[in-house]
N, C-alpha and C positions, 0 to 999 in steps of 0.2 A: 504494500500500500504506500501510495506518496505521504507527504508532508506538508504542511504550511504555515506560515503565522501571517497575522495581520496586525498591524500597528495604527494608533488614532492619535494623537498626542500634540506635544510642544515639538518642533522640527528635531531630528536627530539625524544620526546619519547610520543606515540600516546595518554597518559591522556590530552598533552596539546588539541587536539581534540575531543576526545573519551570519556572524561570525565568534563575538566576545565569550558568551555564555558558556560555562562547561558543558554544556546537552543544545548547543548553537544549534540552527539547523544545518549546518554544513556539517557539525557534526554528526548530525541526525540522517544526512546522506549517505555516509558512510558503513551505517554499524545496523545491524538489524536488531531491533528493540522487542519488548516481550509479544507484539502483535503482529510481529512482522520475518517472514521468513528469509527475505534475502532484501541487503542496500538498497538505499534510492539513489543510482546511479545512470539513468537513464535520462538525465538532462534537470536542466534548472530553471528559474526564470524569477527575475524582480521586475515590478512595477508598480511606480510611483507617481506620485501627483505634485508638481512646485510648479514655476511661474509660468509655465507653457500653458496654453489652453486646450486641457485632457492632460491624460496619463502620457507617461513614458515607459517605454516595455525595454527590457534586456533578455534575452531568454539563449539556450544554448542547451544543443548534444550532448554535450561534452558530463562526466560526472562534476557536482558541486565542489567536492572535496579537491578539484584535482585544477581549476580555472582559474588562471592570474588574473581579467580580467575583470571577474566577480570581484574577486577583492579590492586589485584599483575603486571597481566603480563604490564598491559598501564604505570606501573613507572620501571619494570625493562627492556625493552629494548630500544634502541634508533636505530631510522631508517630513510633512506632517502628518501622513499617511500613507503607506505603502504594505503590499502583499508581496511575498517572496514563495518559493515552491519550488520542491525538492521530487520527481519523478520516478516514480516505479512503472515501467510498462505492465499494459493486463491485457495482451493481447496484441496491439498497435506497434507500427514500427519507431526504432530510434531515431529522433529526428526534429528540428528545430520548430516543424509549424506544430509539433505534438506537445510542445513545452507550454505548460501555463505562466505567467497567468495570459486568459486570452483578454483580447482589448474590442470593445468596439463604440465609439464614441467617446463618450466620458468614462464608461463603466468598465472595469475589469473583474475577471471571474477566474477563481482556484477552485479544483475540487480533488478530495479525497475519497477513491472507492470506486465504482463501476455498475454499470448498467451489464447485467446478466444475459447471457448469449447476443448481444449487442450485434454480431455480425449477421444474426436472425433477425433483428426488427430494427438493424440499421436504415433499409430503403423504408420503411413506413414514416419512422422518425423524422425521416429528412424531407420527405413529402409533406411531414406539416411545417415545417420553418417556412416562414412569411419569404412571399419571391424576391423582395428587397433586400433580404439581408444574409440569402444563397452565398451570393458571392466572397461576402467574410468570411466564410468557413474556409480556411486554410491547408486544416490538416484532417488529422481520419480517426480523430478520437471519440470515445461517447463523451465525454464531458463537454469538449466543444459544442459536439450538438443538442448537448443538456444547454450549455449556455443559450444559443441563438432560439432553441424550441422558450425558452424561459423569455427571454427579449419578443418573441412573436404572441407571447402571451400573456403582456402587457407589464412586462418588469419595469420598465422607464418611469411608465409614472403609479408603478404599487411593486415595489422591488420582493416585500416578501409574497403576496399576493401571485404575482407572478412564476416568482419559484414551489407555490405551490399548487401551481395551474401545471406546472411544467412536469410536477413529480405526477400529480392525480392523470396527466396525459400518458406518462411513460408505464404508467401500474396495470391503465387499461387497457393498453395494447400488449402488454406482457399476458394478461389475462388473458385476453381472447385468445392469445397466439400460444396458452400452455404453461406460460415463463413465469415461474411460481418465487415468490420473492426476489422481484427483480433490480430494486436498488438496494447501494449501499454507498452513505454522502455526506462528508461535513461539507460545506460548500462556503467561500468568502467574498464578499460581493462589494467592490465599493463605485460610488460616483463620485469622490473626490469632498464628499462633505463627512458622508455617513462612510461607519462599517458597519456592514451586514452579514451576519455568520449564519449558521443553520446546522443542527443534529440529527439525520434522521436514517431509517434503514425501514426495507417494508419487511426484513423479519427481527426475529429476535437478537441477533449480535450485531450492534451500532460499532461504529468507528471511535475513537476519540476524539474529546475537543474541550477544551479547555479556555478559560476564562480568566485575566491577574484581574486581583482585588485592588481596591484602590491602592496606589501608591503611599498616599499620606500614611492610610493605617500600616502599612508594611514597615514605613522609615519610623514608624512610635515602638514598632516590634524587634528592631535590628539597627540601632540609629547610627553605628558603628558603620554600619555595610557601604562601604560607597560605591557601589555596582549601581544605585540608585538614584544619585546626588542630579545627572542630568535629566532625569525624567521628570515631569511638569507635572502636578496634582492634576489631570485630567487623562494623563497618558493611559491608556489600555491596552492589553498583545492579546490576541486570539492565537490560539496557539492547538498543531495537532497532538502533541506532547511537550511536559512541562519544559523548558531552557533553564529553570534552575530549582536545585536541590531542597525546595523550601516550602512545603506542603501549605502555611499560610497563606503563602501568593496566588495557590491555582485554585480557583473555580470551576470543578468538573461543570459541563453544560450539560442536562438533562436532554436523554431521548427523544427525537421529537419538539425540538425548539427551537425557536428561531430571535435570537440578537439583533436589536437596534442601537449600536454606540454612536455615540453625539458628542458635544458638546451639552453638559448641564445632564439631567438623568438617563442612564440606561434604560432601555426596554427589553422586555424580556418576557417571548409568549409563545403559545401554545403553534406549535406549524402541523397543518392540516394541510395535507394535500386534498385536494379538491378536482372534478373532469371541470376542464376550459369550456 
């Protein structure tokens, strides 16, 4: 299974996640964790959001652990939001349009896990993505076309809303066609204001996903720790496993739920997939 974190915050520059941590995710490329049978070594990709208008994508073949590039880029830019992601292939080849996070417009999309026999009700899938936005589809992933099937179905302006028009479309054509618990997805979602996360699986064993608690209460817990001194009382990481050793910080995310982080209070509700 991939990897990913999401970040909301005061501008950093993404080594402090992407690399710093003792459980970094570059680490986490590398080493296969209790959920996971072999590396995510099958490509990488950061994208971020600063003074351009939309995101900026990095993305690359190549394994995380092993790219000078990555790392130039995690100390030369600072950002107030950005997704990073670490690849595991489930079937798709290795290959740079196959690397998340994918882009289109403002919005960028990570996901964790797999649509189930996907090579089965890949042509159905792709015959409902709206005719306008065929041609972004790059590469031959299902998360790709989990993303654009989610964007055809009205994510822009209802982001969770959409992603769960997008799961209830993908359940019902597994159904009819046989394909008995068909996903499995944390999924991260941003347009550059918000970050949108999401926990869900249509059977009994969900992915991870994790959640840091506020900054402020961690620095009253560990006030010594300076691994924290740069992070801004508003900062958040969505994260597919914990980057550091310190069970206060993580907020497992329930089953079945879907993350609104902002600016000012978190949201935090119940994700129902829904037929479009």
């Amino acid at each position: 299974m991939c990897r990913w974190l999401g970040y909301v915050g005061n501008p950093i520059l993404p080594k402090s996640l992407v690399c710093d941590p003792e459980r970094s995710l570059i680490e986490q490329s590398r080493r296969a964790g209790p959920h996971m049978s072999a590396a995510n070594g099958d490509g990488f990709g950061l994208g971020w959001y600063g003074p351009r208008d939309g995101p900026a994508v990095f993305r690359s073949a190549t394994p995380a652990w092993g790219d000078e590039n990555l790392r130039e880029l995690a100390v030369a830019i600072e950002s107030p939001l950005f997704l990073a992601h670490v690849r595991a292939a489930t079937g798709t080849p290795v290959q740079q349009s196959n690397c998340h996070p994918f882009r289109y417009g403002r919005w960028l999309f990570v996901h964790n896990g797999y649509v189930a026999e996907f090579q089965r009700l890949r042509r159905d899938l792709l015959l409902a993505v709206r005719p306008d936005l065929f041609a972004n589809i790059k590469g031959s992933t299902d998360s790709e076309v989990m993303f654009h099937l989610a964007l055809t179905f009205g994510l822009e302006g209802d982001p969770i809303g959409g992603l769960e028009r997008m799961v209830g479309h993908i359940e019902a054509l597994a159904a009819a066609e046989g394909v008995q618990q068909p996903l499995q997805a944390t999924i991260g979602l941003s347009d550059g204001e918000c970050l949108y996360a999401v926990r869900y699986a249509s059977g009994p064993d969900v992915n991870t996903l994790y959640v840091s608690e506020h900054i402020e209460a961690v620095r009253r817990l560990h006030p010594a720790d300076e691994r924290f001194a740069h992070f801004g009382d508003e900062a958040r990481v969505v994260v597919s496993e914990p980057l550091y050793a310190l069970p206060e910080l993580w907020h497992e995310v329930a089953p079945s739920t879907a993350l609104v982080i902002r600016k000012g209070p978190d949201e935090e509700r119940r994700f129902r997939p829904a037929a479009p």
